[in-house]
C-alpha positions in Angstrom: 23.0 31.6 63.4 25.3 33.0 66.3 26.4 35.5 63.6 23.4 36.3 62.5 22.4 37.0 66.0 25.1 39.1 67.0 24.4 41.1 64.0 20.5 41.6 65.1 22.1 42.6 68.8 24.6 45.2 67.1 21.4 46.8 64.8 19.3 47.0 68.1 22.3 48.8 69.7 22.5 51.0 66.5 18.7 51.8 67.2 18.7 52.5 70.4 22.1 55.1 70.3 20.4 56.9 67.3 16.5 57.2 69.2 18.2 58.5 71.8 20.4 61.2 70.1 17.4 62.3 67.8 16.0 63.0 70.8 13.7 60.0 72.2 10.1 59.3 71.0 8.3 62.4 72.4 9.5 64.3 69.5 8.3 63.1 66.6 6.5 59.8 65.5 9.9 59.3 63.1 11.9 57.7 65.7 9.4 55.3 67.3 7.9 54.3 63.7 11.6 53.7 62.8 12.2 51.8 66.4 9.4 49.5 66.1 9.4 48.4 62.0 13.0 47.7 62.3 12.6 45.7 65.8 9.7 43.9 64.6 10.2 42.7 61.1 14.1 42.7 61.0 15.0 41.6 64.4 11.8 39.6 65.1 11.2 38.2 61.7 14.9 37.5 61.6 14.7 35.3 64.9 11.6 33.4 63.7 12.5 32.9 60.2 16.1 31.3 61.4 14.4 29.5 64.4 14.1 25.7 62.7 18.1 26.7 62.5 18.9 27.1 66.2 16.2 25.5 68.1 17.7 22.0 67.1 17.1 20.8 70.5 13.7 21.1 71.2 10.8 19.1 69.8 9.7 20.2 66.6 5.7 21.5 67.8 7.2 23.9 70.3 9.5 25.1 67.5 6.7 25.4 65.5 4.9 27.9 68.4 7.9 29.6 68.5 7.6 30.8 64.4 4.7 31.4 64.6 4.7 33.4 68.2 7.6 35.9 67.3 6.2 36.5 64.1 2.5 37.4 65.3 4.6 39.7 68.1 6.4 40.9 64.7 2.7 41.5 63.3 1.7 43.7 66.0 4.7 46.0 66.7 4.6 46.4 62.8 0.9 47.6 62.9 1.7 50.0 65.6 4.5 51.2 64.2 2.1 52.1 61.0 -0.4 53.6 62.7 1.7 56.0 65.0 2.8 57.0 61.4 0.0 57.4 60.0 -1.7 59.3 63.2 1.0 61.8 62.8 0.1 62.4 59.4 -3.3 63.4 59.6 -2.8 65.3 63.0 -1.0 68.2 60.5 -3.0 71.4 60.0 -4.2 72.8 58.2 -3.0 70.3 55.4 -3.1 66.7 56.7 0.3 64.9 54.7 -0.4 62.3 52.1 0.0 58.7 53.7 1.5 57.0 50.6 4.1 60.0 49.4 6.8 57.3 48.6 7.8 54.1 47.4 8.6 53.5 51.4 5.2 53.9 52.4 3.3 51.1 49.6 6.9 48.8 50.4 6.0 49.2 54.2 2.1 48.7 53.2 2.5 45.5 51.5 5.0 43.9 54.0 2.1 44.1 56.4 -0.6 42.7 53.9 1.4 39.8 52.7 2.5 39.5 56.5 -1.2 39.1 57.5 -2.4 36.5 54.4 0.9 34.3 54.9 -1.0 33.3 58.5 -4.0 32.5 57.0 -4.8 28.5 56.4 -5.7 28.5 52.6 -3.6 31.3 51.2 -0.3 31.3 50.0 1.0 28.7 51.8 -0.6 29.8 54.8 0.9 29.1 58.5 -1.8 27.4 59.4 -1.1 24.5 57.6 1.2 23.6 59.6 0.1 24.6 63.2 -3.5 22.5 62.8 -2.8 18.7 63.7 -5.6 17.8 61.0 -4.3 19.0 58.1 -2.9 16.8 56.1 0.2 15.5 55.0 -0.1 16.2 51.5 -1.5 20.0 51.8 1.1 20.4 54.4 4.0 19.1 51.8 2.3 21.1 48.9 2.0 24.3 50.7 6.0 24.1 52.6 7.4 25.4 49.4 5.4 28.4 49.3 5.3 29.2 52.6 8.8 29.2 52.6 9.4 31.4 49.5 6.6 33.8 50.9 8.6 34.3 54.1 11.9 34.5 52.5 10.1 37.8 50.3 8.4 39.2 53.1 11.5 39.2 55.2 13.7 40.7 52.2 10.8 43.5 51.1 10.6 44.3 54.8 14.3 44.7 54.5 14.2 47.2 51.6 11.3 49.0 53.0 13.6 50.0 56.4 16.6 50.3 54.3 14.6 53.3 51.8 12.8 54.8 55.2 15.7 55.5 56.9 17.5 56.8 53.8 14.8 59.1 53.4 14.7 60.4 56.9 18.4 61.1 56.5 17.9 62.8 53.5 15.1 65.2 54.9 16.8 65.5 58.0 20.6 65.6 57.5 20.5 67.2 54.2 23.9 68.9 54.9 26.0 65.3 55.4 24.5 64.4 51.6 25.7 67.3 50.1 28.6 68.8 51.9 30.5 68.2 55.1 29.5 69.7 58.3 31.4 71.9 60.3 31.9 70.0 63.4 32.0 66.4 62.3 32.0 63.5 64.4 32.1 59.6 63.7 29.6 58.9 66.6 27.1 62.0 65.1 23.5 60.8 65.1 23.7 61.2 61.3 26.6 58.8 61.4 24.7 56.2 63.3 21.6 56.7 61.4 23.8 55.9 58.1 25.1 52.6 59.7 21.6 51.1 60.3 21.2 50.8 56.5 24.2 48.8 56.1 23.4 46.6 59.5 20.2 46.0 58.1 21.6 45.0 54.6 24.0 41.9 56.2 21.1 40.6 58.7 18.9 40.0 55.7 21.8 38.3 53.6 22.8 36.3 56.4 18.8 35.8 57.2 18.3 34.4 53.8 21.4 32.2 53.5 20.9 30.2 56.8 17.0 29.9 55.2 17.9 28.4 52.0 21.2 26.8 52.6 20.0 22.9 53.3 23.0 21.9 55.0 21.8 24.5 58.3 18.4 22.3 57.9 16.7 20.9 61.2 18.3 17.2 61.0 15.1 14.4 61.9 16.2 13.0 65.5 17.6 9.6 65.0 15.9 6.1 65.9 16.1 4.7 69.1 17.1 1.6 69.1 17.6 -0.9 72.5 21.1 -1.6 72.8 22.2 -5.5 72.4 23.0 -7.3 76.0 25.7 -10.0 75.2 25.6 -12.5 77.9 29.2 -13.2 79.7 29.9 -16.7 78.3 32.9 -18.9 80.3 35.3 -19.9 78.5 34.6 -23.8 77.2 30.9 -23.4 77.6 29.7 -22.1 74.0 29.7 -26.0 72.6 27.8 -27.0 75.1 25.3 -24.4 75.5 24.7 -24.8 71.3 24.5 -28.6 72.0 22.1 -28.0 74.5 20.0 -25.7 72.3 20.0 -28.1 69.5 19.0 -31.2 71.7 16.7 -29.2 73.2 15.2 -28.0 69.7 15.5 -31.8 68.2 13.3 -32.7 70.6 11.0 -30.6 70.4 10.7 -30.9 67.1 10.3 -34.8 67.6 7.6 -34.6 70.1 5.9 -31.8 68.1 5.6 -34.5 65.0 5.0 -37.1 67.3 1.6 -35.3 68.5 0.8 -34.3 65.3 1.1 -38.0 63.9 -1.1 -39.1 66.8 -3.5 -35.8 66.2 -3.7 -36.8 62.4 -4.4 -40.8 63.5 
C-alpha cells in the first residue's frame, strides 16, 4: 500500500506541473475537468478502495466511514468535474458542442452512474449494506461479493476513462509531438508531462487492483483476548502437602456431603 501511495503522490505531482504549464484553470474547463476526475476517482477511489489494506489498526466501523467518506468526496469532485465540462460545452456559440462526442465521454458517464447505484442499499451490492447496523448477516455476506467486484470495475473503467481523456486532449492539442518532432524539444515540456499521466495512471490501477484481490493483504480479524495464567510461587517441599491438603479437604467434604444427604433421605 506504501507503493501504491507513493504512486498516487507522484500522479498528483504530475497533475499539478502539467495544470500549471497549460496555463492554470482560467483558461479552459480542460485542465480543471482533467484535475478533478483524475483526483477524485483515481487518487480518492484509489485510497478508499485500498483502505481495509492500510487502516489495519483501527476498528473496523471507523474503517468502514472511512470507504465510504473518501468515496462520496470521490462522488462529488467527479460530478463537478462533469459539469464544468459540460457547462463549457453548451456556452459555445453559435454551435453548442455535442456532450457525448467520444467513447471518453459515455466511459466518464457511466463511472458516475455505477458510482452513484453502488451506494445505494438494494442495488448491486450496495454500500449500504454494510454501513446500516440492521442489516443482516446474510444480505451483508451475499452482497460482499458484488460489492467488491462492482468497485474493482468502477475503479478500472474510471481508469480507462482518464487514460482515453487525456490521450485525446494530447492529440487535439499537441498534434505536432504525435506526428513529428518539435523544434525545440524538452523532456519537462507540458506535452511530455501530459504523456506521463497516462502511464502513472495505468500502474496505480494495477497496483489498486492487486492489493484488492490479493487475500494475503486482507484485514486479519484481531485476535482473542485471553487473561494470562498466574502460577502461584510454590516453596520448594510444599506441593505434597498442599495436594494432601486439597484432597483431605475434598474427602471430607465429600463425606459430610453424603452424610447430610443420608440423613436428608432418612
Amino acid at each position: 500500500s506504501i507503493a501504491t501511495n507513493a504512486v498516487n503522490c507522484i500522479l498528483l505531482i504530475f497533475v499539478i506541473i502539467w495544470v500549471y504549464q497549460a496555463g492554470g484553470f482560467a483558461k479552459s474547463a480542460t485542465e480543471p475537468h482533467a484535475a478533478l476526475m483524475v483526483t477524485a476517482m483515481i487518487l480518492f477511489g484509489s485510497i478508499a478502495s485500498t483502505a481495509f489494506r492500510f487502516a489495519i489498526s483501527c476498528r473496523l466501523k471507523t474503517v468502514k466511514y472511512i470507504h465510504a467518506g473518501i468515496h462520496s468526496l470521490a462522488f462529488i469532485l467527479g460530478s463537478y468535474g462533469i459539469w464544468i465540462k459540460f457547462d463549457e460545452k453548451s456556452k459555445v456559440k453559435p454551435n453548442p458542442k455535442p456532450h457525448f462526442g467520444s467513447l471518453h465521454s459515455w466511459y466518464g458517464l457511466t463511472v458516475i452512474i455505477v458510482y452513484l447505484l453502488q451506494a445505494r442499499k438494494r442495488l448491486i451490492g450496495g454500500g449500504l449494506v454494510f454501513l446500516l447496523p440492521q442489516t443482516p448477516w446474510p444480505l451483508r455476506i451475499g452482497a460482499k461479493p458484488y460489492h467488491k467486484a462492482v468497485g474493482v470495475g468502477i475503479y478500472n473503467l474510471a481508469g480507462i476513462a482518464a487514460l482515453t481523456g487525456i490521450l485525446l486532449t494530447i492529440t487535439y492539442r499537441f498534434p505536432a509531438t504525435i506526428l513529428k518532432p518539435v523544434a525545440g524539444y524538452s523532456p519537462a515540456s507540458v506535452e511530455n508531462v501530459a504523456t506521463m499521466i497516462p502511464v502513472l495512471i495505468l500502474i496505480s490501477c494495477v497496483m489498486t487492483t492487486y492489493l484488492i484481490l490479493e487475500t494475503r493483504f486482507r484485514r486479519k480479524p484481531p485476535p482473542v483476548f485471553q487473561e494470562p495464567i498466574v502460577f502461584e510461587d510454590v516453596q520448594p517441599g510444599e506441593d505434597n502437602d498442599v495436594t494432601t491438603g486439597e484432597q483431605g479437604e475434598s474427602n471430607e467434604n465429600k463425606d459430610s456431603g453424603l452424610n447430610v444427604t443420608n440423613d436428608e433421605k432418612v
